[in-house]
N, C-alpha and C positions, 0 to 999 in steps of 0.2 A: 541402418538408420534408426536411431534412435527419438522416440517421442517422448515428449513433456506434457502434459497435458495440465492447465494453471487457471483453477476457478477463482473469477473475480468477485469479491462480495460487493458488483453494484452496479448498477446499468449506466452508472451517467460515463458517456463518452470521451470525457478527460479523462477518465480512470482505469478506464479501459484500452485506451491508447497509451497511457503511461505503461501499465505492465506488459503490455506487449514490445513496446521501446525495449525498456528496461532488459527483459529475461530474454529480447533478441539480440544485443546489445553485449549481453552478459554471459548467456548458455548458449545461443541457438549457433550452430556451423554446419558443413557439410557434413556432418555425421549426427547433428539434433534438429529435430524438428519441434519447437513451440506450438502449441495448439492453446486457445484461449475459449473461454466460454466463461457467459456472465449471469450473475443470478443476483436477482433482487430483496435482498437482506436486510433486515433490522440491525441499527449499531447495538441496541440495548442500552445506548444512553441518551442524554438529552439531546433535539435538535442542532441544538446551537452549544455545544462540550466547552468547557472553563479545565484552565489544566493541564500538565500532563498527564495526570492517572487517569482520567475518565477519557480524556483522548483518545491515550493508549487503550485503554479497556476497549474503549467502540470501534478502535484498529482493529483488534484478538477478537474482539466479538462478530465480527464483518466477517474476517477469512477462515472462522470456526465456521458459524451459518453457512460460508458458501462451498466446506468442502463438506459439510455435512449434506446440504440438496445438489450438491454434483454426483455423490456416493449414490443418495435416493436413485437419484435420475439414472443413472447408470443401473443400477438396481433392476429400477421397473422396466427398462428398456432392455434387459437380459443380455446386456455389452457391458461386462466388469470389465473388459479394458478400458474404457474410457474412465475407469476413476482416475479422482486425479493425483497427483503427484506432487501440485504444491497449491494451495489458494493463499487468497492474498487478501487485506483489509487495508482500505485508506481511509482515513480519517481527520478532518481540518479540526481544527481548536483554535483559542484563542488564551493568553494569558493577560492577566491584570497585573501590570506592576507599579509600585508605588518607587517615584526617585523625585528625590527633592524636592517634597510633598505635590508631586503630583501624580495623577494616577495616570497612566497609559495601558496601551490596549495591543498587544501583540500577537500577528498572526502566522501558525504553525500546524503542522501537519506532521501524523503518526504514522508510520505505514508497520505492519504486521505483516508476516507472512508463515501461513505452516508448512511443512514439509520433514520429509525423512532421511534420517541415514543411508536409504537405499541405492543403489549403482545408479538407477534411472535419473535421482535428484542432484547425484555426485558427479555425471556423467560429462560436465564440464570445467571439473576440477581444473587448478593450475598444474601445468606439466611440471612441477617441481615437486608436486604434491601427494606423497605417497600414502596416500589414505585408500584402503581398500575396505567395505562391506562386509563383515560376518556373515554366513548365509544367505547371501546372494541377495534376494530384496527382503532386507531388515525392515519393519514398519512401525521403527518409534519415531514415531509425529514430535516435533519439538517449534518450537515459538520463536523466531527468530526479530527482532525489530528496529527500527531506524528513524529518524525524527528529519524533517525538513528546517533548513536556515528558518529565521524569524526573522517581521519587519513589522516597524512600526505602521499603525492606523493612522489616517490624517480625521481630526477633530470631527469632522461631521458624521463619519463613519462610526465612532465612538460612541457619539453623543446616543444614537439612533439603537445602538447595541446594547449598553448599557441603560440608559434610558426611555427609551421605548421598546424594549425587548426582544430589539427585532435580532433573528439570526443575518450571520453576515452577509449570506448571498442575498436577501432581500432589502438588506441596507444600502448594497453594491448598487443595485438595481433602482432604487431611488436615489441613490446621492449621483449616479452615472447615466440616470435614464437610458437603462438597458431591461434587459428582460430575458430571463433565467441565465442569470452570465456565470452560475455556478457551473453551466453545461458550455460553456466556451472558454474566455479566456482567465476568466478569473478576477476577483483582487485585483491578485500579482501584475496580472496580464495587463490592467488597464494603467495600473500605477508606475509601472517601467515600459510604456507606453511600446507594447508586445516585446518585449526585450525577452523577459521570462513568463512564458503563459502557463498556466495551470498545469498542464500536461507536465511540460519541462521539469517544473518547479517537484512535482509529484516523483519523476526520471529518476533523479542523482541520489536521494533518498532508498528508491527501491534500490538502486544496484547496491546501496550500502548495507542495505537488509539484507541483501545475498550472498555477500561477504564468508559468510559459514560453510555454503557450499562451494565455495570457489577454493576454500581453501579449510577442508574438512580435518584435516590432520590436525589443527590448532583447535578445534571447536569440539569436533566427538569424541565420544570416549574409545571407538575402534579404532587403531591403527594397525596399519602392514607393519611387520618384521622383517 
C-alpha cells in the first residue's frame, strides 16, 4: 500500500473537501492510500486578488506555506514520513473586464499544487504511461496549476466589490443574507441554486492540476527506455 500524504494550504472546509475529492478521484485505489492534513496559511496577496497573476501567485503561495509547515511539523514531531508528498493552494479571484463599454466583474479560481517526480507522486500514473523515476524518490518539487470556469457577478454583487471594497464572500453574505458562505456553498453555489457548490466548482480544476502526474512521461524530463 502505498500513501500520499497532501498538505492543504487552508482550513476552510470547502477546500479541504475539494482536494480530498479530487486526489481520491484521481490517485487513490486499492494500492494508494490519500492522507490529508491542513494548515492555516497566508496567500501573500491581497484579501479580495484582481487577476490572474496575483490569483495565481496566492494559489503557489498557499501550497508553498503549506508544504513548508507540513515539513516543520513533521520535523518537530520526529515522523519524517509524514512529509508530505504533494500540497496544494486554492485561491478565488475575480476579473474586471471592459465589453462594450461596460465593465463587468468575473469570478475565478487558481488552484496550484507542488509535488515531485518521485514514485510515491507518480504512483497513479496512467497504465499507458511509461515514465519511471531516476533514483527511486527523486525530490525536484515543481509547480503544477489549473484555473476554474468563470461566471459573471450579478450588479449588486459588483457594485458592493468594486465600490465599497468589499471582498466577495462578505458581499455574498449581504446581498444573500447569509453568513460566512465562503465556508459553504459559495457564489457559485447560491447562483446555480446548489447545482455547482464551491467544493465542486474547486473538484474538476484540481484534477486538471494533476494532469502531470497522471501522465508523467509528457511532463518530466525522466523517461523509461
Amino acid at each position: 500500500m502505498t500513501t500520499v500524504r497532501v498538505a492543504v494550504g487552508s482550513a476552510n472546509p470547502c477546500k479541504i473537501e475539494a482536494v480530498q475529492r479530487a486526489f481520491d478521484q484521481m490517485l487513490s485505489s486499492d494500492d494508494v492510500k490519500i492522507i490529508i492534513s491542513s494548515h492555516s496559511v497566508p496567500s501573500g496577496v491581497a484579501d479580495q486578488p484582481f487577476g490572474d497573476e496575483e490569483t495565481r501567485n496566492g494559489a503557489k503561495n498557499r501550497a508553498m506555506a503549506a508544504y513548508d509547515a507540513a515539513c516543520s511539523e513533521a520535523k518537530e514531531n520526529n515522523q519524517l514520513e509524514d512529509t508530505p508528498d504533494f500540497a496544494v493552494g486554492l485561491e478565488g479571484g475575480l476579473e474586471k473586464v471592459v465589453y462594450e463599454n461596460h465593465e463587468e466583474l468575473w469570478c475565478m479560481a487558481w488552484m496550484a499544487i507542488v509535488g515531485s517526480n518521485s514514485k510515491t507522486c507518480t504512483s497513479a500514473k496512467a497504465d499507458d504511461d511509461d515514465y519511471c523515476p531516476v533514483n527511486g524518490e527523486s525530490k525536484s518539487l515543481t509547480f503544477e496549476y489549473a484555473k476554474t470556469g468563470s461566471f459573471l457577478l450579478p450588479p449588486a454583487l459588483c457594485d458592493l466589490v468594486l465600490n465599497k471594497n468589499m471582498e466577495l464572500g462578505h458581499a455574498d453574505d449581504v446581498v444573500f443574507r447569509r453568513v460566512n458562505s465562503k465556508h459553504g456553498s459559495g457564489t457559485v453555489g447560491v447562483l446555480t441554486k446548489g447545482e455547482i457548490d464551491r467544493t465542486e466548482y474547486y473538484v474538476h480544476a484540481l484534477k486538471l492540476a494533476l494532469i502531470p502526474w497522471i501522465r508523467p512521461q509528457l511532463y518530466f524530463d525522466s523517461v523509461a527506455t
